[in-house]
N, C-alpha and C positions, 0 to 999 in steps of 0.2 A: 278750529279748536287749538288754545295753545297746547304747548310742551312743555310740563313744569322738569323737566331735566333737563331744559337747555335755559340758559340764566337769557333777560330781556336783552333785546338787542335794540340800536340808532335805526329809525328809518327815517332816513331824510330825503327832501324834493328838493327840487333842481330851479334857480330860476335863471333864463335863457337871458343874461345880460350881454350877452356877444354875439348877438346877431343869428339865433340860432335856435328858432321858433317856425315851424312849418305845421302846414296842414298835408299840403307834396313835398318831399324833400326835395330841394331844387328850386323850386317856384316861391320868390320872394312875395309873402302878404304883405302891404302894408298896415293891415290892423295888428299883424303880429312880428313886426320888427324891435329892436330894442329900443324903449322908452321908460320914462320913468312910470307912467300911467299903467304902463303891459305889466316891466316888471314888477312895477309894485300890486298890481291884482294877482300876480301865480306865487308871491310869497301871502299873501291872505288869505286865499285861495288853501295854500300849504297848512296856515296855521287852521285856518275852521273845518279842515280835513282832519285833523289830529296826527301831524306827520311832528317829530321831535326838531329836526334842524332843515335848515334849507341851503343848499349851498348858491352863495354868488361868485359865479366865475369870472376871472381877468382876464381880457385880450386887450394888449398895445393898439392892435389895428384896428380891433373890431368890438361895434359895442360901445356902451358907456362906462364909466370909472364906478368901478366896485366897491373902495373907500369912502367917497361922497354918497353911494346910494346906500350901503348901509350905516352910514351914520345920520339918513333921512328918513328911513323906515324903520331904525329901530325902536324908536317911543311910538311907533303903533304897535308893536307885539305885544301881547299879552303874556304869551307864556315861551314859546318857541326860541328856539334857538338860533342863530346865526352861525354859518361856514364861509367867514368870510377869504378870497383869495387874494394872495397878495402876490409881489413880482419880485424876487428879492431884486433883481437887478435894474430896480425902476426905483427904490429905497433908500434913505441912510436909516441904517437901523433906530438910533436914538429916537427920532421924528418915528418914526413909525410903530416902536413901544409905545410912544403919549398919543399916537394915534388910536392905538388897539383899546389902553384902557381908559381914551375917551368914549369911544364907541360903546366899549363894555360895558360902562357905568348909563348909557344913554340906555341900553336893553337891560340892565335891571342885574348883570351880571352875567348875561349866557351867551359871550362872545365865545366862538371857536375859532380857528386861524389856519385855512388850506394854503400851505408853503409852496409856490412854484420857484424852481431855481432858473429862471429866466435870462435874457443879458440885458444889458444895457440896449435902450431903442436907440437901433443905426447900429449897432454893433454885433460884432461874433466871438463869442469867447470858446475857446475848446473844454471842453466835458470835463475835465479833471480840475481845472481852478475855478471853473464857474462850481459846481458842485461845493469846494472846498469851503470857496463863500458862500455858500448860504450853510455848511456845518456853523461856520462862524456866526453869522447873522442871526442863528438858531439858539445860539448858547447869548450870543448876546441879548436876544429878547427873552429869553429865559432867565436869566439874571436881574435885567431891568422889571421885569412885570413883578419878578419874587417879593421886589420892593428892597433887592441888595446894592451897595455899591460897584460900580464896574472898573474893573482894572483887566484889559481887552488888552493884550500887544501880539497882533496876529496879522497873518501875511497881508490881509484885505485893509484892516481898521486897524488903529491903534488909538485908545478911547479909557481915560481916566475919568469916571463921572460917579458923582455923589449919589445916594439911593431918591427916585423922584419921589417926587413931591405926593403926585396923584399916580396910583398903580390901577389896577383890575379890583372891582367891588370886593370881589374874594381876599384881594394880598395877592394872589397868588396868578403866575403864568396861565393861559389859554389852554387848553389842548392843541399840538400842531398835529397836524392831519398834512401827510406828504403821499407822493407817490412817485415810480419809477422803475425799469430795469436793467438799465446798463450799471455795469461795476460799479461805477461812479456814484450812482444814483443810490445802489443799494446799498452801498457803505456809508454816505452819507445821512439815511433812512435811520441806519442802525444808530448812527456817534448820535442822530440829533430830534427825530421829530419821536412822537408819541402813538399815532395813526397812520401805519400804513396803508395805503390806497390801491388797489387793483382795481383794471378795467376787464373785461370778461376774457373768460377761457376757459376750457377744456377741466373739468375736476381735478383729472390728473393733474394737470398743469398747478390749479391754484395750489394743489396739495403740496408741491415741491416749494413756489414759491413759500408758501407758510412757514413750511421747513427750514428754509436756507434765509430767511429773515429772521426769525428766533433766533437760529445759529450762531448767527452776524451780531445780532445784538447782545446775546449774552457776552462774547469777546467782549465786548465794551461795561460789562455788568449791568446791562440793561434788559428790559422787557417791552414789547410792543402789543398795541393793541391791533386788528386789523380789521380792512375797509372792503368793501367791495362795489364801485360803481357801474351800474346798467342801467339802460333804457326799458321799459315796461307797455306790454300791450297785452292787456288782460280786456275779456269779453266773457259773455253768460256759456259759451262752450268752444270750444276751439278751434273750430271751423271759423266763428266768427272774430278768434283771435289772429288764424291766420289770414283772412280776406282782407281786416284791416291792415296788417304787415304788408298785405299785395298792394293793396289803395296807397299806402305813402309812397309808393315806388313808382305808381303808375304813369306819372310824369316828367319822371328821368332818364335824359338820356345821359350816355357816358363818361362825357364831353364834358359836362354844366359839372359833375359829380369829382372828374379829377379834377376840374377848375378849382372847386371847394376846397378839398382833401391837399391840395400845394397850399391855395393861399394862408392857411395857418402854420404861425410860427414855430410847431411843435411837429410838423409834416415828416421828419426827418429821423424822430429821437427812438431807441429802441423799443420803449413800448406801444409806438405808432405802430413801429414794421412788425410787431406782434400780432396786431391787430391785424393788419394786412396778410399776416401768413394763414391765421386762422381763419378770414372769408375765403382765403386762394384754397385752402383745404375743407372747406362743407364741401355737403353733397351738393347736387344740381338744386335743390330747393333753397338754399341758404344755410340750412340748417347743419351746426358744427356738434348738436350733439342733442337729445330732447329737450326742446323747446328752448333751445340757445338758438339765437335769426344772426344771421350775419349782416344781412340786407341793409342797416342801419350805415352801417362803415361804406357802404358806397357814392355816400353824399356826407360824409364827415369825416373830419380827422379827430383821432384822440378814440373814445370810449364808442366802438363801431359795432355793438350789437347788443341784443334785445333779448330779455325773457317773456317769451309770447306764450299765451293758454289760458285754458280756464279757470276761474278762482284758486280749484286745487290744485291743479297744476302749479302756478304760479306760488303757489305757500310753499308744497312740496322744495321746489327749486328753492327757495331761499332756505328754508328750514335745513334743505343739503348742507348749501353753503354755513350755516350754522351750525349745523353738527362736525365741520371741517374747522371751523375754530373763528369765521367771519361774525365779529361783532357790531359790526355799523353797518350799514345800507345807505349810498345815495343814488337815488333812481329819480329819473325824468320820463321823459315820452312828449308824444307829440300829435296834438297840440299842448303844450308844457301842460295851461290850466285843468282841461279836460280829461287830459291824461291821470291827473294829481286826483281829481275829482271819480274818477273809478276806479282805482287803487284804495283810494279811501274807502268807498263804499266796498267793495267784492273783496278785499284782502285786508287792511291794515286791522280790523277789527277782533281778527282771527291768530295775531301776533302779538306775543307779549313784549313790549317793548318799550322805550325808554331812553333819556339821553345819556351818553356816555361820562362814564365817571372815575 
């Protein structure tokens, strides 16, 4: 049943461009590796689901190029949106504004833009300038998509350029959709993107976050919208939500699990070891708080836990986060398509919801 007192929210699905599609987490399928064939069925999948965006994620190492694949799937969308992610430190900004609102114009106008502040491949930059560049890389594709001239003279770029030719269908800049929690990150967050991102945690927790990102941004006279990404294992009653949480682990051992969780690039960064503290503190079952699984994060790095339950269960929990001020959703699971495909049917139906505007 919707909530006509809480305004519609994004729900968006995940598509697994980084090598990061299991039936076991651990156990590499080759039907479910990254391909353009895979990815391209769990964002179709997405869209005849009735999910609003889908996001494509970037890894250097791992995976296929998220640029090229969504500017090859985007003339089959119909209606759905795109979250595409980008690497600032893989970028020149200029190039990559004509990239966005080529893309843009290819889907019809409903590109969105998830901001990684990344480094350069082979390189390490420390948190405070890598950050700083992408505040800048942020204002500078925010100026270029507006359809203005650019006059840049900043620590990273220093960049005199006329208003382009071709912008975004709109005129108008993407949404950026960012995430992070180190100082760095969250100052950043506030000077530059539009969509704050969190990966799970503790109510308490998201509440403070919420709080001290408004905060931050108003100093800047700004306003943020906010994001909440999680993995989803919903089933007809909760027994069978949680046996499935058991089934994806059944074939993990500990060993294969930290292999995973190093080899990403992001292994390291504050909101990783957040992630990490929050399975180190569940109980013995996983569970860091009703129907929050931790179990996820012990074969991934980045976004390490699940809302697992039944139908109601599963709205209930998000509707929280909704009455907490979370207006977007990107949820996955696994197997990505399967997962997409009963969330559709047991929840999406039951939400009022819509793309972000």
């Amino acid at each position: 049943m919707t909530n006509p007192a809480m305004p519609p929210c994004e729900i968006s699905w995940f598509s697994a461009l980084c090598d990061d599609d299991y039936e076991f987490l651990g156990v590499p399928d080759p039907m479910l590796k990254s391909s353009w064939e895979h990815c391209r069925d769990i964002v179709m999948q997405a869209e005849a689901g009735g999910f609003d965006n889908i996001l494509l994620p970037s890894g250097y190492e791992l995976g296929i190029d998220t640029t090229a694949f969504a500017a090859a799937i985007a003339p089959m969308l119909k209606r759905m949106r795109l979250l595409m992610a980008v690497r600032i430190g893989e970028m020149w900004p200029p190039q990559l504004a004509r990239q966005i609102a080529t893309i843009d114009r290819l889907l019809g106008g409903r590109l969105t833009v998830n901001i990684i502040s990344s480094d350069m491949p082979g390189e390490k930059q420390a948190s405070a300038p890598r950050y700083a560049r992408t505040v800048e890389a942020m204002s500078i594709l925010k100026t270029m998509l507006n359809g203005q001239p650019l006059d840049h003279q900043g620590e990273f770029w220093k960049l005199k350029l006329d208003p382009p030719r071709v912008t975004t269908l709109s005129g108008k800049a993407p949404l950026l959709y960012f995430g992070g929690l180190s100082e760095d990150a969250r100052e950043a967050a506030a000077k530059g993107c539009d969509v704050f991102l969190m990966w799970p945690d503790k109510k308490e927790t998201i509440t403070d976050i919420i709080a001290d990102m408004t905060s931050r941004a108003a100093k800047h006279g700004r306003t943020l919208k906010f994001g909440y990404r999680a993995h989803m294992i919903v089933r007809d009653t909760e027994a069978e939500a949680r046996a499935a949480a058991d089934r994806l682990l059944c074939k993990l051992d500990a060993a294969t699990g930290d292999a995973i969780r190093a080899k990403s690039l992001d292994s390291t960064s504050a909101g990783v070891q957040a992630q990490t503290a929050l399975r180190e503190a569940a109980a013995d079952d996983g569970y860091a708080e009703a129907n929050l699984w931790t179990g996820v994060g012990r074969a991934r790095s980045g976004c390490g836990a699940a809302i697992v339950g039944n139908p109601d269960q599963v709205l209930a929990k998000l509707n929280d986060y909704r009455a907490m001020g979370i207006e977007a959703f990107i949820l996955s699971g696994y197997p990505h398509a399967a997962e997409a495909d009963l969330f559709a049917r047991h929840v999406l139906p039951s939400i009022e919801h819509g793309p972000l505007v």
